[in-house]
N, C-alpha and C positions, 0 to 999 in steps of 0.2 A: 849232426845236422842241427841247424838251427829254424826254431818253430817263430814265423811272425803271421801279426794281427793284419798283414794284407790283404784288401777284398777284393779281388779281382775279378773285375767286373765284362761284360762282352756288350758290345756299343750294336745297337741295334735299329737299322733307317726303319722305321714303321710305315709304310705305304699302306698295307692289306691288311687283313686279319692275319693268312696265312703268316705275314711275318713275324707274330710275337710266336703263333703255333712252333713255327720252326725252330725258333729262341729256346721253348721252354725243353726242348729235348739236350740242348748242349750241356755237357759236364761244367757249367759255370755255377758260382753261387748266388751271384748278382750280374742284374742285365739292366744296362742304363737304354731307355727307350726313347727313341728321340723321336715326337711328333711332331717334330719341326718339320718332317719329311710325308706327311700324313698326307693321304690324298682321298680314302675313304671318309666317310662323316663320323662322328667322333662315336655315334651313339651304336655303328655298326662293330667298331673295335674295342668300346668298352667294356661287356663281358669278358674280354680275353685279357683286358690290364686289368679286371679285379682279380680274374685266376692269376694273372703273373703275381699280385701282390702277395697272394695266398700262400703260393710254391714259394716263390725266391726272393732276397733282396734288391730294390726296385729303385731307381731311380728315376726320374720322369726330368725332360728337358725338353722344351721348346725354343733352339739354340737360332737366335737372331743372327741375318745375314752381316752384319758388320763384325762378327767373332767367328765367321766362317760356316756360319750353318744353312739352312734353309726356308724357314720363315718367310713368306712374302706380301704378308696378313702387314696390320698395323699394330703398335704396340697394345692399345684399344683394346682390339682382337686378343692377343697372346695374353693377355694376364685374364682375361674374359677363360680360355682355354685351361690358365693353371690355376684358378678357382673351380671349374669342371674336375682337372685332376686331384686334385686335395679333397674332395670327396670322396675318391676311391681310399683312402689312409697310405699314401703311398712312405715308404722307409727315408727318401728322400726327394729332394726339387734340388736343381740346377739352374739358377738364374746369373745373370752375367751383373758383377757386382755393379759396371759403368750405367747398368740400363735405366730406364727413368719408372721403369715398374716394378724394379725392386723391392723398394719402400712397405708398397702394399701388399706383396706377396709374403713379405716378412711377415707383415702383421694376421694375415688368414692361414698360416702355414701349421696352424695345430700341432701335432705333434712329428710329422714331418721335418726331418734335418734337412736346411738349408744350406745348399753349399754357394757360397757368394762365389764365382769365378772372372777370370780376365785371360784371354786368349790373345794371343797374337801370329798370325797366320805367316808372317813375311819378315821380322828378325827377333831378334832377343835385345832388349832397353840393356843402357845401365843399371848397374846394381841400384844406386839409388832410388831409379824410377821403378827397379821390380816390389823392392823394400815395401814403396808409397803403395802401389800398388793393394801386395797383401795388406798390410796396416788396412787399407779402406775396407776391401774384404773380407778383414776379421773383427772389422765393429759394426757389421750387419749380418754377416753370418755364422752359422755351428761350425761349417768348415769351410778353409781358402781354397781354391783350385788357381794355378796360375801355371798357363801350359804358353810356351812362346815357339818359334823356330828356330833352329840353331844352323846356323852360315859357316860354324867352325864348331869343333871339340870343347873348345873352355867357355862357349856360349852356355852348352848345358849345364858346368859349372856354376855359373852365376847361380841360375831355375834352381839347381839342387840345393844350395846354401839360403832357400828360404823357408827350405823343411825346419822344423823347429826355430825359426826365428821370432816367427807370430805365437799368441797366447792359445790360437786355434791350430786344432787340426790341418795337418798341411798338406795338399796333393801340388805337387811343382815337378814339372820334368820338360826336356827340351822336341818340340818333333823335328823329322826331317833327318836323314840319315845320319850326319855328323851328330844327331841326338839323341840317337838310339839307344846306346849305350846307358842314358839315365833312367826308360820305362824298367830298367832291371835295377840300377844303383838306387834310385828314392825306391823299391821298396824295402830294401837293405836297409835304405834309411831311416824308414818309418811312417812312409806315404801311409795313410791309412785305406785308399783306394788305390788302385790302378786299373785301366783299361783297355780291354783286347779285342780284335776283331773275330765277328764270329763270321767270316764269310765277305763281307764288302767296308773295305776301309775306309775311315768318316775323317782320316787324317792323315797327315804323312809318315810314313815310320812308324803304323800303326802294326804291331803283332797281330799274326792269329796264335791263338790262347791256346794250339800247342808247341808254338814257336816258343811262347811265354813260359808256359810251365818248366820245356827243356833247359830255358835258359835261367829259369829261378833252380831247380833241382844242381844242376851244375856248380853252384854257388852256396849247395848245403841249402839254399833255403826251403821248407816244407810248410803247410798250412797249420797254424795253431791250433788249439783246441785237443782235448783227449778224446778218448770214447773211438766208437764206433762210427759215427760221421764224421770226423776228423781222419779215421785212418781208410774211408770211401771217398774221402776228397783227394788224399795221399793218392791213393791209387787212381784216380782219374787225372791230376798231374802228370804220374809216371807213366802211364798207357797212351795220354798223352803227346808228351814226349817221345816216348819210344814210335807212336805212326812218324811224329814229322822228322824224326831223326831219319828212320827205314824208308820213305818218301825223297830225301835228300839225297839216301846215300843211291836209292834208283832211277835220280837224276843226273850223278856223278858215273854211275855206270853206261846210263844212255850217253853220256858224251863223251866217255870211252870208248864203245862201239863205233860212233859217227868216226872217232881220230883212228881207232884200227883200221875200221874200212878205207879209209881215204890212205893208208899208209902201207897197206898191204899186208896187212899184219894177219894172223889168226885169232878168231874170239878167243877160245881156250887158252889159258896158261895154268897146266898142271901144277906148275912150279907156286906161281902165286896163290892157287887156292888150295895147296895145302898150309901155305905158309898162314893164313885167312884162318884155316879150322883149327893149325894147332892153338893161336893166339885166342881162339874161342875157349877153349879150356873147357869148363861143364857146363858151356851153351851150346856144343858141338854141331848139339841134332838140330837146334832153332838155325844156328849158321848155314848148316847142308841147305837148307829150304830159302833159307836168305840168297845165298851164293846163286839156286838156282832162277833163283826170280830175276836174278841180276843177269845172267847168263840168256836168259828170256829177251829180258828189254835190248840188251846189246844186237841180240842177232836180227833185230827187226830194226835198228836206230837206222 
């Protein structure tokens, strides 16, 4: 197995309070909170972004509608907002490298890491123009984010080849299904973030973070660090993984039942479910209980 420094982070719309509450209970280490989606008053959610600050790594973004977020304030407004939040000491800010409030967020950002980003919601640039891109958002910020859509497979190619190009830290990966493939490849590569959905997706081709974990585990990869919270993060990976695998495999079964009913077939196949336990080997007794959960959903499909 191979140990990387990826932070995998769960993207969180904040309307309520109840929304970071819900946040801080998931198996994630960091929860990027977007109050671009904010509809309560700031002073009624703040107690609960200084406890998130407290428990986990934090990101704070108020993601303007021209990079696909929510925002409908004026720029005025929004950096008025991420001076409110840099009070709280948050681990990091998220501001859109092109934005014209940048500048000054840089300069009030304390000890807060900055990560300069550029989104593009509808294709992926040339390489030259992704290059320019990062280059700007590595001479204003601690880290580049440069997230685009990919219309084809070697779109996400490009995005990925600009991990380690910049002098900064580099988050680059494609959305959109032909892009999928890179939220798993840049962390292999050394994205030093990535991020998953905990429940409502803020982007195309966005993971839930145990679709993510299955698919980093698969690839040998496991969370760094030694000790005893390193191997309570392992394990929340692989538990994980192992719901949204057993979830898959009882949505492959429900639509086994729907094509036996329709074919006249019988639920049972003694023949296949012993062939099922022997390949279990010394998960026998977990498979028996498997099989029959599956044998459940079939006869109701």
């Amino acid at each position: 197995m191979f140990q990387y420094g990826v932070l995998i982070c769960g993207v969180v719309p904040v309307r309520k309070p109840r929304d970071i509450e819900k946040a801080l209970e998931a198996p994630v280490t960091c929860l990027e909170l977007r109050l671009d989606y904010l509809e309560a008053d700031l002073a009624e959610v703040r107690p609960l972004l200084e406890h998130a600050v407290a428990r986990r790594v934090v990101i704070f973004t108020v993601r303007r509608r021209e990079e696909g977020g929510q925002w409908r304030g004026d720029e005025e407004g929004r950096e008025a907002l991420y001076r409110k939040l840099l009070e709280l000491n948050p681990h990091y800010i998220d501001v859109e490298a092109e934005s014209p409030i940048i500048g000054e967020v840089a300069k009030i950002k304390g000890k807060a890491q900055l990560i300069a980003s550029r989104h593009d919601f509808e294709k992926t640039p040339p390489l030259d123009v992704l290059s320019q891109w990062a280059k700007k958002a590595a001479a204003v910020g601690d880290l580049v984010k440069i997230v685009t859509y990919a219309k084809e497979p070697g779109d996400g190619l490009r995005v990925l080849s600009l991990i380690g190009a910049v002098e900064k830290p580099t988050v680059a990966f494609a959305m959109g299904p032909a892009g999928a493939y890179t939220r798993v490849a840049a962390a292999a590569l050394g994205s030093p973030i990535m991020y998953v959905s905990l429940g409502e997706a803020t982007a195309p081709g966005q993971l839930t973070a145990d679709a993510y974990y299955a698919a980093l585990l698969a690839l040998g990869i496991t969370p760094s660090g030694g000790g005893l919270p390193a191997l309570r993060e392992a394990l929340d990976w692989v538990d994980g993984g192992l719901m949204y695998l057993l979830k898959k495999r009882l949505e492959v079964c429900r639509d086994m039942g729907r094509l036996k009913k329709d074919a006249g077939l019988p639920i049972y196949d003694d023949v296949r479910e012993a062939q099922v336990l022997r390949r279990a080997g010394d998960f026998k007794q977990i498979f028996e209980l498997v099989v029959q959960m599956c044998k459940a959903v079939q006869l109701v499909a």
